[in-house]
N, C-alpha and C positions, 0 to 999 in steps of 0.2 A: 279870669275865673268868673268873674261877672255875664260875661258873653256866653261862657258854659252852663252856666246856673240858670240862665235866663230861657234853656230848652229843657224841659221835660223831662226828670232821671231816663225812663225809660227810651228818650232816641239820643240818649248823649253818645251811645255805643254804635250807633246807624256810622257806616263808611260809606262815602258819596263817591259817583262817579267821578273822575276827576282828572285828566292828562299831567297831574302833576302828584308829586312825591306823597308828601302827606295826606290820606285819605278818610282822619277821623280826627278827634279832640285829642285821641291817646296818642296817636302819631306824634303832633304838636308836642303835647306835652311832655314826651318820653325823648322829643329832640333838644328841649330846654334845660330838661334834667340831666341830661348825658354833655352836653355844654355847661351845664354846672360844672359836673363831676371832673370835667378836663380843664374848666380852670381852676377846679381847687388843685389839681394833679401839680401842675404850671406853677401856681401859689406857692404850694408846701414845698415840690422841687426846687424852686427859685427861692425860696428863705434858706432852702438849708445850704445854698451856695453852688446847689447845680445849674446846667444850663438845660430848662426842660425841653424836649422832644413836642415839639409842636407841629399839626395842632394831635396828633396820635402817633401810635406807634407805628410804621407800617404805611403810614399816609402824610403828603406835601399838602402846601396849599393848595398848589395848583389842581392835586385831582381829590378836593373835599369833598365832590357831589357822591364823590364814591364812597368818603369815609360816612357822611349822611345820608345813603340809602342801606350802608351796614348800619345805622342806629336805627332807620325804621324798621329795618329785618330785627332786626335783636330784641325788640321789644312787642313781638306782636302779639305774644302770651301774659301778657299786663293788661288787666282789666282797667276803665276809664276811673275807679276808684284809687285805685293800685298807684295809677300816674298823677292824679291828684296827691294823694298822700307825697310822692315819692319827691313830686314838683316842690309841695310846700316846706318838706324837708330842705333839699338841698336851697333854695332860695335862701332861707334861714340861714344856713350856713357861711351864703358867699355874703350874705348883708351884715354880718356878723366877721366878716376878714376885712371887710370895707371898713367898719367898722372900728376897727383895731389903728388905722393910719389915720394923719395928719392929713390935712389938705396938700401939703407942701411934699409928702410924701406920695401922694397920688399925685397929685399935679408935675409933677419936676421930674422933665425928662431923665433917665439916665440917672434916676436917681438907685436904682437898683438895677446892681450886673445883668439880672436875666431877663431885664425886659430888652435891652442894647437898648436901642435911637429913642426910645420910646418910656413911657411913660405908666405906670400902673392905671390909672386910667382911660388908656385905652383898653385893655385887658376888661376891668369892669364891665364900662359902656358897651364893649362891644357883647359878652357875654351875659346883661341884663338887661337896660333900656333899649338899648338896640335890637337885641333879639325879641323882646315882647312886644315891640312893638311888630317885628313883623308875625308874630303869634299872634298877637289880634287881628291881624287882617286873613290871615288866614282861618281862627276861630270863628270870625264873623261869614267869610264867605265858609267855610261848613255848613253855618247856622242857619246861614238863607238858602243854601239847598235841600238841608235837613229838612226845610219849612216850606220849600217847593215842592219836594218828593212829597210829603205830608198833601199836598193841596190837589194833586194830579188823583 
């Protein structure tokens, strides 16, 4: 958020040229939200004893580029306010299920059926620190092209 704040309300909505997927702040944002939203799906499925359908309906690991160029299409009528608000909700919410466990229960592989080999933990990291971290490098290069186009 800080990396977004730190450009000018008015070019936070600028889309830059870019050979690559994401092409503005709300792209970012509205890919972090929708990763929310599939691991609370994951979360709530996996507590109530199912086994969830990962990482969507209709989509493997192997073909995700597809299922994340159906989240950049899906959100392109969400304005850069819209996907802030939507961001800072769902965040709230996964920090908030984190919340709720033990270390030992995050940590401890296998400690719950639905994650199998694996660990609540990885689930988390991969769907928060993990992900934001590559949103900021992505936020940050937006910013300096934002701030290129601006200088030309």
């Amino acid at each position: 958020m800080d990396i977004i704040e730190s450009v000018p309300s008015r070019k936070r909505k600028i889309s830059v040229e870019t050979g690559e997927r994401d092409k503005n702040f709300r792209d970012v944002l509205m890919h972090l939200y929708e990763w929310d939203a599939m691991l609370e799906r994951w979360y709530r499925e996996g507590m109530d004893g199912d086994i969830p359908f990962m990482p969507a309906p209709g989509y493997k690991w192997r073909n995700i580029r597809h299922l994340n160029s159906q989240i950049q299409e899906n959100y392109q009528d969400v304005t850069i306010n819209q996907a802030i608000k939507k961001l800072r909700l769902s965040h709230k919410r996964v920090m908030k299920l984190i919340e709720l466990h033990t270390n030992e229960e995050i940590m401890t592989k296998k400690y719950y059926k639905w994650t199998k080999t694996s660990n609540l933990y990885s689930y988390f990291a991969a769907n928060t620190s993990n992900h934001y971290m590559w949103a900021m490098k992505k936020c940050e290069a937006i910013a300096q092209l934002i701030t290129e186009k601006e200088e030309e």
